[in-house]
N, C-alpha and C positions, 0 to 999 in steps of 0.2 A: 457308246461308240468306241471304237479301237483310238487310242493316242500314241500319237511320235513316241517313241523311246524317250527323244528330248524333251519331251513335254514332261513325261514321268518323272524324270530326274527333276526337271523343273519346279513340277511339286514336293518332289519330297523336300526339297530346300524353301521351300514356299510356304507351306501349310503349317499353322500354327499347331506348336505339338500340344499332345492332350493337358500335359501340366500346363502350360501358358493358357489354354483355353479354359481350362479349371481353375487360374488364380485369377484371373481377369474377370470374370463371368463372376466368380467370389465377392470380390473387388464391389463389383456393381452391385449384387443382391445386396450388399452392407449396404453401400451407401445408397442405396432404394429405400430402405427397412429407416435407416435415418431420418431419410425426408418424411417418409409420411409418419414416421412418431412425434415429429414434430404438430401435425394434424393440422399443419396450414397450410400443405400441398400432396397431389397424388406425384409419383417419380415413377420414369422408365428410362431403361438402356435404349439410347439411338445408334446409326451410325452400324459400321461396318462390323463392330463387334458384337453388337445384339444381333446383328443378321448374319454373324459365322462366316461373314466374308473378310477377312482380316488376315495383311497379309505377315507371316512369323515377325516380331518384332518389330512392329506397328502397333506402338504397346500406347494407343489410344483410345478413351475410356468418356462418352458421352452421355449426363447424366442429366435427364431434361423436367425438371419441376414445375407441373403444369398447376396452374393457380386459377381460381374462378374467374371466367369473363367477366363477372361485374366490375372487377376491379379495375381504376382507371391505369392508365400506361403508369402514373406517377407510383402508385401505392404501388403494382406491380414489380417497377423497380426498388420503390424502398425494401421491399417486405420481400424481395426473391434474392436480393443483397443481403440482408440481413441473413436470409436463412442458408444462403450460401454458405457465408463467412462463418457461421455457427458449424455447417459440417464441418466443413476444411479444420476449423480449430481441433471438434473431437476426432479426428482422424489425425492429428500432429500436423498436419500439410503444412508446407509451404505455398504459398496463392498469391496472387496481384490480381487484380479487375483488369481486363481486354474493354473492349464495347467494340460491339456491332451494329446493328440497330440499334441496339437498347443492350447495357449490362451488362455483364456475366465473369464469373470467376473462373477462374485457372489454376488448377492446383496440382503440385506433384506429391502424389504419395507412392511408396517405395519404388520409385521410377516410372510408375505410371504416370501421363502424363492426361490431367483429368478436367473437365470442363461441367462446372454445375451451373446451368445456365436456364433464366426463369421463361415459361414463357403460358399461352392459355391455353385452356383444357375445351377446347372448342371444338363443337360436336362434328363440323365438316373440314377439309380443307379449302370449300368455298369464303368459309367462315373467318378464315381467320383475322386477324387484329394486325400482327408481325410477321415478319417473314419466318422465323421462327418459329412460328406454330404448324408449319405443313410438315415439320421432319417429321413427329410423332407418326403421322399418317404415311410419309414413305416407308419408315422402318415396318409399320402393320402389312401395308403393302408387300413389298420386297419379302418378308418371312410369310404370306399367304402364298406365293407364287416362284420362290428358288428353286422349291422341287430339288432335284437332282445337281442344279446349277453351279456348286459354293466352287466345285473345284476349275470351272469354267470361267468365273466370275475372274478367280485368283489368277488366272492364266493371264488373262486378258487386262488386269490392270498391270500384273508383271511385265505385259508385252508392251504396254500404252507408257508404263513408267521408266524401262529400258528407252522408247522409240523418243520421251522425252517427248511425249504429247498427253499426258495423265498430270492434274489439276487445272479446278477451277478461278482460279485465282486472276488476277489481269496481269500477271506478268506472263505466265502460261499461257492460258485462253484455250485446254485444254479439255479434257474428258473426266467427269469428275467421277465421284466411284459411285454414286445413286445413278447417274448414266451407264456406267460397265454394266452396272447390275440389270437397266431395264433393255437394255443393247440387248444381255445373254439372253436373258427369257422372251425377249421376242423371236430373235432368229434360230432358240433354240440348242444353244451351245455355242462354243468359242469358234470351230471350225465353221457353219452354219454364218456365223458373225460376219468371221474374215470373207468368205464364197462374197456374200451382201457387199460390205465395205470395197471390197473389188473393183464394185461396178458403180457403187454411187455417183452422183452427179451433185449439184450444186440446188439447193431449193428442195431434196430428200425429202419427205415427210414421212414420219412413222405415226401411228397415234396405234398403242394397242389396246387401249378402252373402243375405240372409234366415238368421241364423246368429245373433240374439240371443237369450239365454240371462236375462234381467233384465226384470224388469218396472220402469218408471219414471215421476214425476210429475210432469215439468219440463212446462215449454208446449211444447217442441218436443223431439221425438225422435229424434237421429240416428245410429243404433247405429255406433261405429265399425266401419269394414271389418276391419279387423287384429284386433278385440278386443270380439270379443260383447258382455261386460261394459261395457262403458263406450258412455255417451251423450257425442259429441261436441259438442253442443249444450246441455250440463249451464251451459255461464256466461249461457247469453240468458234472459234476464227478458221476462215478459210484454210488458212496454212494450215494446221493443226490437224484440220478436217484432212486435207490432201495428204500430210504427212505420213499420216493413218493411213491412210487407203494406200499409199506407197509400199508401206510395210506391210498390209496386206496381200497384196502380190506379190514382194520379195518372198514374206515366208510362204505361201502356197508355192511356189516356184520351187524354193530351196530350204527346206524347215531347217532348222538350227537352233541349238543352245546359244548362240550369238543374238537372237533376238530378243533374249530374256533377260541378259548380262549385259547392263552398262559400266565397262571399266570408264572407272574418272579419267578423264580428262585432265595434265595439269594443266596449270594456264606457263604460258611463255615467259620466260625471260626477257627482261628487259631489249637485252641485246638481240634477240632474235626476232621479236617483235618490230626493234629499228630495220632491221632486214631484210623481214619480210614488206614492210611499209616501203622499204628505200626501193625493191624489187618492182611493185605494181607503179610506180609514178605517178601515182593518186594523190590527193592532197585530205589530211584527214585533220578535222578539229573536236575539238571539247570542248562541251560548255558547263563546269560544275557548279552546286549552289547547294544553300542547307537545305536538308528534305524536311517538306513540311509535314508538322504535328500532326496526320492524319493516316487513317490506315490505307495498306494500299490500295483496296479496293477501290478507294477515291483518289490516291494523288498517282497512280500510275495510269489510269483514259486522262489525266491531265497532263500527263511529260509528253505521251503519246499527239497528243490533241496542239502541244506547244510546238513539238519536234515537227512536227508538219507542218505548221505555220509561219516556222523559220525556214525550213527546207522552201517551203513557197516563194517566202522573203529572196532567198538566196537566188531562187531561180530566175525572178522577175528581176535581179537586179546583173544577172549575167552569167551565175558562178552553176553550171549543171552540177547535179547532186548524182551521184551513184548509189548511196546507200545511204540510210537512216536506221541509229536504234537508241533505246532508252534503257536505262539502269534504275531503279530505286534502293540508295544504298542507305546503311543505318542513321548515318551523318549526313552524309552529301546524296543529290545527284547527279546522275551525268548523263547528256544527249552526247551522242555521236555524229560527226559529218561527212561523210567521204567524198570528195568535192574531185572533181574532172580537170581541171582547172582551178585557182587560188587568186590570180588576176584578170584584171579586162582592161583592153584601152580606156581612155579618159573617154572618149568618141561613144553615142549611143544614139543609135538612129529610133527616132521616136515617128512612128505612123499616124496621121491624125485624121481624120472626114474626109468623106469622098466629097467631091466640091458640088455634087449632085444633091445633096441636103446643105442647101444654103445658110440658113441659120447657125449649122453646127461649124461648119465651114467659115464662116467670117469671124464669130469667137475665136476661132483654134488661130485662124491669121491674128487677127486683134491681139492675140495673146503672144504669139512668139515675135511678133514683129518686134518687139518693143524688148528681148529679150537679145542677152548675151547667149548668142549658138556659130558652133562651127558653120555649117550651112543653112541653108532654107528659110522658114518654110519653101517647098519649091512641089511642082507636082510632078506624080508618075503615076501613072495610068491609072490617075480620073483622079487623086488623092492627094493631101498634104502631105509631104514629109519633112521633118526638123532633124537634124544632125546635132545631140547638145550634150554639154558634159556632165559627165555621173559624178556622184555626189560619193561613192568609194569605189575605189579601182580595186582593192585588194580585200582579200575575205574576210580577213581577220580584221580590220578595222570596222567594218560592220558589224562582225557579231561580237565588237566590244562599245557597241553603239548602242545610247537608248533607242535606237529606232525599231531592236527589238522588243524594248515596252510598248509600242505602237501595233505589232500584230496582236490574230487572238491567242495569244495565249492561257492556259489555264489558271483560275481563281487564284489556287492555293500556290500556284507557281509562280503567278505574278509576284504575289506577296512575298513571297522568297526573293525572286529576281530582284526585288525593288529596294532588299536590302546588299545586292552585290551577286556579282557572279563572274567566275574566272573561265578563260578561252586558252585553252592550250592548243599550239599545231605540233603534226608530222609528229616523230618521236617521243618528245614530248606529252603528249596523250595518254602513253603509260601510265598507269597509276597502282600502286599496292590496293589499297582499298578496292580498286575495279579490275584487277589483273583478267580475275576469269571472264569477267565479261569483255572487254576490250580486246581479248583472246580469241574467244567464240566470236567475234565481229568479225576479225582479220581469217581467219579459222574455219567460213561458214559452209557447211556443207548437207545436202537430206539426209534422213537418219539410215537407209537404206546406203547410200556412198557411204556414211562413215563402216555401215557393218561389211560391206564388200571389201572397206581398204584394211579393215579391223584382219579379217580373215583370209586377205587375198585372194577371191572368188569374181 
């Protein structure tokens, strides 16, 4: 099919030139030939590189060392570490062990940045042991069926990594690049994609095997090919989803080189950031703490999962919330608060039983009778009500209060919290360490506004 001009361009800056696709691909046939002379594992390239969808300078290099199912998870990790560490040494690399589920090495050789990671050689992806045993099967996948696709693929993560809606991860909650890739060959090409994504709604379901066996409630449905069970699109969040579709209509409306080019963003300066805060008359807090020893994929559904919990807190105790966000930074983290209000009268009219359920009705009396309150119990229209005073008038005293260890907040967070944690307001807030984020907070806009005020369109 015919492409935008800008699309063109777009790829020639995109596509990985033939020497980068010729040292990389190198790269990986070595250390394939490695692993299996060792004779204690078969090896294959995964991942965007083995499937030619990689985009120029994505010089990521996925090396998956499949090991016999007999072996227990334990031996697997011993003996897939072991044979890790052994390439990395004969390739000179430099390496540190990550974990995922289970294991895996990390090594940079001449800038690649390389992942020898063990996992089973299992004949289905129904079969598998770890979650790491179904890549083998998408990457078979994905190179049975790109067909024509790789430059479509490239477009489309282009577009999704500009729109700032391209990874899996939970701080994104985004579109990851085995999604781009089964996106394209279902609808058929990028443009085909975008037409689709237009018109989505909420509970979408694709499945192109037609072989799902799960019923599921994410926004977007995308059964994998290899694995009925499992939605491929389990980490895209609503927003992300919408984002998308946003920017699908922009560029159908108006194609542009602007939807492929994310210029950075700096973050603000201190002093413009007091500014901008001193301008809305919002009331905005922080709450920092050490980030705990786990990867994100676990400790950010827990900042998330706490950040709501206190936003709860805040609200049942008077203080309206405008906005909530979470940061996972290398040392610290930080929740965000934008509060409506920072104060409340001491005064807090509490509702109690309708006097028409007697039993609950004569407790609620029994209980405040006997209690210091401005008024009441008294009735209105059929009910108790108590007039009594709160136990904090202002925001910041709360959220410097254990009675945040008293929500639910998450495991690994608590644990953190329980060794301290600091509340910044207003101004203050700022912080080097979180600049951009705290930036992007005050800053927030759809990715479709930012390119319209980008271009003045």
């Amino acid at each position: 099919m015919t492409r935008c001009p800008c699309e063109e361009e777009v790829l020639n800056r995109i596509r990985p030139t033939p020497e980068e696709r010729t040292y990389v691909r190198t790269m990986g046939q070595q250390l394939i030939e490695a692993v299996e002379r060792s004779g204690k594992a078969k090896a294959m390239m995964v991942g965007s590189v083995a499937r030619d969808t990689f985009v120029r300078g994505d010089r990521d290099l996925d090396i998956f060392m499949l090991f016999d199912p007999a072996l227990s998870r334990e031996e697997l990790q011993e003996q897939g570490l072991s044979l890790a560490h052994r390439i990395a040494e004969e390739f000179g690399a430099t390496w540190r062990e990550k974990y995922a589920e289970h294991p895996y090495v990390n090594a940079t050789i001449d800038s690649l940045d390389i992942d020898l990671v063990p996992c089973y050689a299992v004949a289905s992806a129904t079969e598998i042991k770890s979650a790491v045993d179904r890549t083998p099967f998408h990457t078979r996948y994905i190179l049975g069926h790109i067909g024509g696709y790789a430059d479509d693929v490239l477009l489309f993560k282009q577009f999704a990594k500009s729109g700032g809606v391209y990874g899996s991860d939970h701080m994104t909650e985004g579109f990851s690049g085995y999604l781009c890739e089964i996106l394209t060959i279902h609808y058929g090409g990028f443009h085909p994609l975008l037409r689709a994504a237009a018109c989505w709604k909420p509970g979408e379901v694709i499945d192109i095997e037609r072989h799902g066996t799960k019923e599921f409630e994410d926004p977007l449905v995308v059964i994998d090919p290899v694995d009925p069970e499992r939605n491929v699109a389990a980490a895209l969040s609503l927003s992300r989803m919408f984002e998308f579709v946003e920017l699908a209509r922009g560029y159908l409306a108006e194609p542009s080189e602007a939807f492929f080019c994310r210029p950075p963003s700096p973050p603000l300066t201190r002093e413009i950031f007091a500014r901008l805060l001193s301008a809305r008359g919002t009331h905005l807090f922080s709450i920092a703490f050490a980030t705990p020893e786990y990867t994100p994929d676990t400790v950010v559904p827990q900042l998330r999962k706490s950040a709501e919990s206190i936003r709860e807190l805040l609200e049942r105790s008077g203080f309206p919330v405008n906005r909530i966000d979470v940061c996972m930074g290398k040392e610290r983290c930080m929740l965000l608060f934008e509060l409506m209000a920072d104060t409340v009268p001491v005064v807090r009219r509490h509702i109690g039983p309708p006097l028409s359920t007697r039993e609950n009705a004569e407790k609620f009396l029994a209980k405040y009778v006997r209690e210091e309150v401005f008024a009441g119990p008294y009735v209105e229209d059929g009910r108790y009500v108590v007039e009594v005073p709160r136990t904090f008038t202002r925001a910041v005293d709360l959220l410097r209060s254990k009675t945040l260890l008293d929500v639910a907040l998450g495991k690994h967070v608590r644990r953190s919290m329980k060794q301290g944690w600091t509340v910044k307001a207003g101004a203050e807030c700022w912080d080097e360490e979180f600049a951009v984020f705290v930036s992007r907070f005050l800053d927030r806009a759809s990715p479709v506004v930012r390119i319209k005020r980008l271009t003045g369109k």
